[in-house]
DOLUMKE-44152 format. One line per 10 residues: number of its first residue (from 1); for each residue x, y, z of C-alpha. Coordinates in steps of 0.1 Angstrom, whole numbers, plus 5000, padded with zeros to 4 digits. Layout:
NUM) X Y Z  ...
This chain:
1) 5085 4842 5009  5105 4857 5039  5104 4832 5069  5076 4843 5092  5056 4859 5071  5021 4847 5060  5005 4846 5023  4978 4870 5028  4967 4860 4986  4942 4834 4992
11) 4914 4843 4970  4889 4816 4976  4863 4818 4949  4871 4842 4922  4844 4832 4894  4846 4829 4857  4867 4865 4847  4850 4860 4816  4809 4860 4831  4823 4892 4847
21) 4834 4911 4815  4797 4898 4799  4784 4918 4832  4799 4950 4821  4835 4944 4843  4858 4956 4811  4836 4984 4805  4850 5005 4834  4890 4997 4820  4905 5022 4799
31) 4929 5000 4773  4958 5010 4754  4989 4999 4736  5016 5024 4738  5052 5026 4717  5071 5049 4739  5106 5057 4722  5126 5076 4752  5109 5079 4786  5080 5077 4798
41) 5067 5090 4833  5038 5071 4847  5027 5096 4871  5032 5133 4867  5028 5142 4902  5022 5134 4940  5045 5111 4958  5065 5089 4932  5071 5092 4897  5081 5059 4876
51) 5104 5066 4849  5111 5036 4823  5136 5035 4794  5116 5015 4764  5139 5000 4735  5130 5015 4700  5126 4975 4689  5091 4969 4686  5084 4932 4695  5108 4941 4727
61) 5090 4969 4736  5055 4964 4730  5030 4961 4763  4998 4973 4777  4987 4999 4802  4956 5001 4818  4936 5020 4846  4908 5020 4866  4895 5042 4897  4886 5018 4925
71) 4899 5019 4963  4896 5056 4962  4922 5064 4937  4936 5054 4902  4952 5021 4897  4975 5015 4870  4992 4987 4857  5019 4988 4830  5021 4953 4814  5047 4935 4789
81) 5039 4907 4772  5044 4873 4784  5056 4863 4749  5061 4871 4709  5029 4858 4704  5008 4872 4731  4975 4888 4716  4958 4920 4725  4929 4902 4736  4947 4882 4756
91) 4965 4910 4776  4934 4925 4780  4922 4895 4799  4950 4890 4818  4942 4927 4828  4912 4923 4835  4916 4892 4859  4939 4915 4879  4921 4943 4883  4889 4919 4890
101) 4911 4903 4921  4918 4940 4934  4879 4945 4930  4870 4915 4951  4896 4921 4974  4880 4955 4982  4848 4937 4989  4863 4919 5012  4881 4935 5030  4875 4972 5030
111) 4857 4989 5065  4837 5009 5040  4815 4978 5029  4790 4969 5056  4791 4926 5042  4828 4927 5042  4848 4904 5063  4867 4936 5082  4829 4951 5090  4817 4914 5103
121) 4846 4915 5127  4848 4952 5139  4809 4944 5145  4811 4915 5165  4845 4909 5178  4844 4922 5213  4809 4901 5220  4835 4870 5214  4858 4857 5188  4844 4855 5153
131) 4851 4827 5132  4867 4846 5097  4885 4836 5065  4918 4822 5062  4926 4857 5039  4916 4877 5068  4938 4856 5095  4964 4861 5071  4962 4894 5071  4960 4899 5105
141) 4988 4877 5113  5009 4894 5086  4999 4928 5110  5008 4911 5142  5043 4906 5127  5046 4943 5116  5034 4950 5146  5057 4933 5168  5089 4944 5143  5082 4977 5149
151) 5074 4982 5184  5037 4986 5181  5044 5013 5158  5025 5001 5131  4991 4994 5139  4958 4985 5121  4934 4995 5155  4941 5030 5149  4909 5041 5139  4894 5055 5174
161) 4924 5078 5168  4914 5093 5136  4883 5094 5145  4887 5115 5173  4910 5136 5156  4882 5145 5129  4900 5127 5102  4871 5104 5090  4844 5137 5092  4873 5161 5080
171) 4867 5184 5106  4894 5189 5130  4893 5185 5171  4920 5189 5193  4915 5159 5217  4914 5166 5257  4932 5146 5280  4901 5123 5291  4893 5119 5253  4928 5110 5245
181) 4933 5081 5274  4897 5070 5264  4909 5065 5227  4946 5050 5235  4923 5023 5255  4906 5012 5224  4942 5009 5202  4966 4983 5203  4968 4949 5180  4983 4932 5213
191) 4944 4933 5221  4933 4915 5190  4938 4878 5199  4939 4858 5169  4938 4819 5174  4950 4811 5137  4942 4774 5144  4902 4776 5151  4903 4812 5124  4888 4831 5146
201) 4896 4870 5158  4888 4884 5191  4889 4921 5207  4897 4920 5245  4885 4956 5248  4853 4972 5233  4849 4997 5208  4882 4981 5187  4883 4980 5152  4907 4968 5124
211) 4910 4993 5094  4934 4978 5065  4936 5013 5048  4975 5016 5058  4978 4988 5039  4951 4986 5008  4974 4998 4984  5000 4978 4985  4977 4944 4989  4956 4954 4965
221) 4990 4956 4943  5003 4924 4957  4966 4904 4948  4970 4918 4909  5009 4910 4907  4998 4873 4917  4970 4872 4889  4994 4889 4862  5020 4860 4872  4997 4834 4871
231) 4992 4842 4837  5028 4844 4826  5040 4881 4831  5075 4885 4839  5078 4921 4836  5052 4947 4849  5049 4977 4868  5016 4984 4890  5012 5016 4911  4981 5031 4935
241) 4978 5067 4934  5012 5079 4942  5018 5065 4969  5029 5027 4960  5043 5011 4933  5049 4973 4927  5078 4957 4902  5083 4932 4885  5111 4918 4869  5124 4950 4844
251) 5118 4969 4813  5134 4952 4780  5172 4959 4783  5175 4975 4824  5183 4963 4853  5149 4973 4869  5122 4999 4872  5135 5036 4879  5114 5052 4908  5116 5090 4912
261) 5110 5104 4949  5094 5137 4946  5099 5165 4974  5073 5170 4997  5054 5201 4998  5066 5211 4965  5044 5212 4937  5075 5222 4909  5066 5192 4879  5098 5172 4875
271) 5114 5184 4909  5123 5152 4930  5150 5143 4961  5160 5107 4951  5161 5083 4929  5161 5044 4929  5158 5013 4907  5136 4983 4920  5132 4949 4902  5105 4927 4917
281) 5102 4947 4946  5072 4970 4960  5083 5009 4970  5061 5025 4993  5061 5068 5004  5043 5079 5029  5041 5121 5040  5018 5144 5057  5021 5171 5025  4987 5157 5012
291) 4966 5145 5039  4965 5170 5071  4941 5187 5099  4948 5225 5104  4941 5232 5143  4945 5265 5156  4969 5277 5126  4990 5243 5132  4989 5213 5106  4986 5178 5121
301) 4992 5150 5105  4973 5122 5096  4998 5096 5107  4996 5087 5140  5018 5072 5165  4999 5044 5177  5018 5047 5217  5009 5081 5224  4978 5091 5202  4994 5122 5190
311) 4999 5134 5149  5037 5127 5138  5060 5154 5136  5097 5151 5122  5105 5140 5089  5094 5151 5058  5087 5115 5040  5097 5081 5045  5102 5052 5015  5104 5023 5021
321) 5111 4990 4996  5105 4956 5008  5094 4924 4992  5059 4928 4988  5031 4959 4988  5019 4952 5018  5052 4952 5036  5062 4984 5019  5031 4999 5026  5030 4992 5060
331) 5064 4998 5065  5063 5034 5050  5041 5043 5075  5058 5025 5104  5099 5045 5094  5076 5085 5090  5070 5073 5130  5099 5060 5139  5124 5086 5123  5161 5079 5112
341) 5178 5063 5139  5152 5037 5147  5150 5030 5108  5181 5023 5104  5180 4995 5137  5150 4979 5117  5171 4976 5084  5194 4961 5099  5179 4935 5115  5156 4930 5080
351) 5180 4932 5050  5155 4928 5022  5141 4958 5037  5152 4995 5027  5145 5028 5030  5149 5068 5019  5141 5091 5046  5134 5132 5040  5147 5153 5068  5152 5189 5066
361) 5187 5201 5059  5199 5236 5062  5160 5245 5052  5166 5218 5021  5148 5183 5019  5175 5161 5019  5172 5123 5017  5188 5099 5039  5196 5062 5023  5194 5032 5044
371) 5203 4997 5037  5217 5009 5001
C-alpha cells in the first residue's frame, strides 16, 4: 500500500457466506462458464470497454463470469481459476463472497440507507462528533488525502451542491447568488474534523454531509478484489457500470488487461479514442455525456467544482489509473476538474498515478496521455 494512504477494507463481521446463499443470496447471481476463442468485449457500450485475448487451451483459459445489479448499476466480475483443480462450485462461492462484501459494503456505507454508518453521521455530526467505525475513518481519512492532493478539488461534502442544482430531484435550477454562497458554506472536507484516535467525525458547520457516491464504484470493486484474493485468485477483471474497472494480474498468455476508452457523446458501437493495458491496477472515466441538467438550452454538468459551486466545463473525459478503485475513482473526477495542465503537476508528483484526458481538437476528441 502507497505510504499515506489508509486501508479503507476492514469488514468487521461478514457472517457465514454460506447461511447467506441458504437465505436466497446466490439466487440474485447470474452464473456462467464461458470458452471465448478470440476476443471478447465485456461491455458493449458507455464509458470503457474491456477487451481480453483468451488462449484456445482449455485448462488455461477456462473462468467464470458473473453479475449482479446492486449500487445502481451492473457489476461484473470476470474470474480465472485459482488452480487446475478449482471446482465450479467453488468459483461460485468465491463469487458469491465477493459480491456479498460489495452488498454489505453498500449497507454500510451508502447515504441512501437510513441505518447506514454515512446516514448516522450526516444526521448527527454537526450536534457534536459521532463516534463511527474504523471502515468509515478510513474512508474519510483516505478522502482527506485526496482532498488535500488535489487542492480541495475532490470532495465528498458536495452534496448541498447537487442538491441545489436539482440533480438529486432531476429537475434543474439555476442557483442565485445568495443560494450559491449559502451552499459553498455547507461544502468543504477541511470542515469535517476527523480525530482518527478517539473514531469519531465532526462537522464544524451545519447542514454538511458526506456522500461516498464519487467513490462507490471503485470501493465497492476494491472490497470484492480483497475477497477474490483471499480466496486465491490471481487473475480477474471486475468492472461497475462503465465507468470503473479493476485488474488483476492478466489473462493467460498477456501482459495485462486491454481497456478500450470510448468517445464521449458518441454512440457509434466499437468507436473509441484510446487504448490501454492495466495489470493489477483500477482505471476510472469520468464525463458529463451521460449524466447532465439542461438549463435554458445549456447542459450542465454533474461534476462540480467543489471551490466555486459551478458545473465543470472543459474537457470531454478524464481516465485516470491508480492503485486501487477508490483512488481511480476519485481521482477521475478530481483530473475532468482540474483539466490538462494541473493533471499533469499531480502525475508527477504521484507516479503510480496516470491518466488519458479528452480535449477537443480541430472539432475531434483527442486524447492526451499522461504519465505513460
Amino acid at each position: 500500500m502507497p505510504e499515506g494512504q489508509v486501508n479503507p477494507l476492514n469488514y468487521g463481521e461478514r457472517g457465514s457466506t454460506m447461511q447467506r446463499k441458504a437465505a436466497g443470496f446466490a439466487s440474485f447471481v447470474k452464473f456462467t462458464t464461458v470458452i471465448f476463442i478470440s476476443y471478447a468485449l465485456l461491455t458493449a457500450s458507455g464509458y470503457a470497454e474491456v477487451k481480453t485475448v483468451v488462449p484456445t487451451s482449455e485448462e488455461a483459459s477456462r473462468y467464470v463470469k458473473v453479475s449482479r445489479a446492486t449500487m445502481g448499476t451492473e457489476v461484473v466480475l470476470l474470474v480465472y481459476a485459482p488452480s487446475a483443480e478449482s471446482s465450479l462450485e467453488e468459483m461460485r462461492y468465491m463469487t458469491d463472497a465477493a459480491f456479498d462484501a460489495v452488498v454489505s459494503m453498500e449497507q454500510r456505507v451508502s447515504t441512501w440507507i437510513p441505518t447506514s454508518f454515512t446516514s448516522h453521521i450526516n444526521h448527527d455530526a454537526a450536534q457534536a462528533p459521532v463516534k463511527t467505525s474504523d471502515e468509515l475513518v478510513g474512508l474519510i481519512a483516505n478522502a482527506k488525502r485526496l482532498y488535500a492532493a488535489t487542492g480541495g478539488v475532490f470532495d465528498i461534502t458536495v452534496g448541498p451542491l447537487l442538491e441545489l442544482w436539482g440533480f438529486y430531484k432531476k429537475q434543474g435550477h439555476f442557483p442565485s447568488e445568495a443560494e450559491m454562497e449559502t451552499a459553498l458554506k455547507e461544502v468543504g472536507l477541511d470542515k469535517v474534523q476527523l480525530d482518527e484516535k478517539a473514531g469519531t467525525v465532526h462537522f464544524l458547520q451545519k447542514n454538511m454531509r458526506l456522500d461516498f457516491g464519487g467513490i462507490a464504484k471503485g470501493l465497492s470493486l476494491d472490497y470484492a478484489a480483497e475477497v477474490l484474493k483471499e480466496h486465491g485468485v490471481k487473475n480477474a477483471i471486475l468492472h461497475a457500470g462503465t465507468s470503473t474497472v479493476v485488474a488483476m494480474g492478466a489473462p493467460p498468455g498477456e501482459n495485462g488487461w486491454t481497456v478500450r476508452i470510448r468517445a464521449p457523446y458518441n454512440d457509434n458501437d466499437g468507436e473509441y479514442v484510446d487504448e490501454v493495458q492495466i495489470r493489477d491496477a483500477s482505471l476510472s472515466t469520468s464525463s458529463s455525456s451521460e449524466r447532465f441538467l439542461e438549463l435554458n438550452g445549456k447542459k450542465y454538468s454533474h461534476i462540480f467544482d467543489p471551490r466555486t459551486g459551478m458545473p465543470v466545463e472543459g474537457v470531454l473525459s478524464a481516465t485516470a489509473i491508480a492503485p486501487t478503485g477508490l483512488d481511480s475513482d476519485a481521482l477521475s473526477t478530481a483530473f475532468f476538474v482540474m483539466g490538462v495542465a494541473n493533471t499533469r503537476a499531480y502525475c508527477k508528483a504521484h507516479p503510480q498515478v496516470r491518466a488519458i484526458l479528452v480535449v477537443e481538437k480541430e472539432g475531434k476528441p483527442t486524447p492526451v496521455r499522461i504519465n505513460f
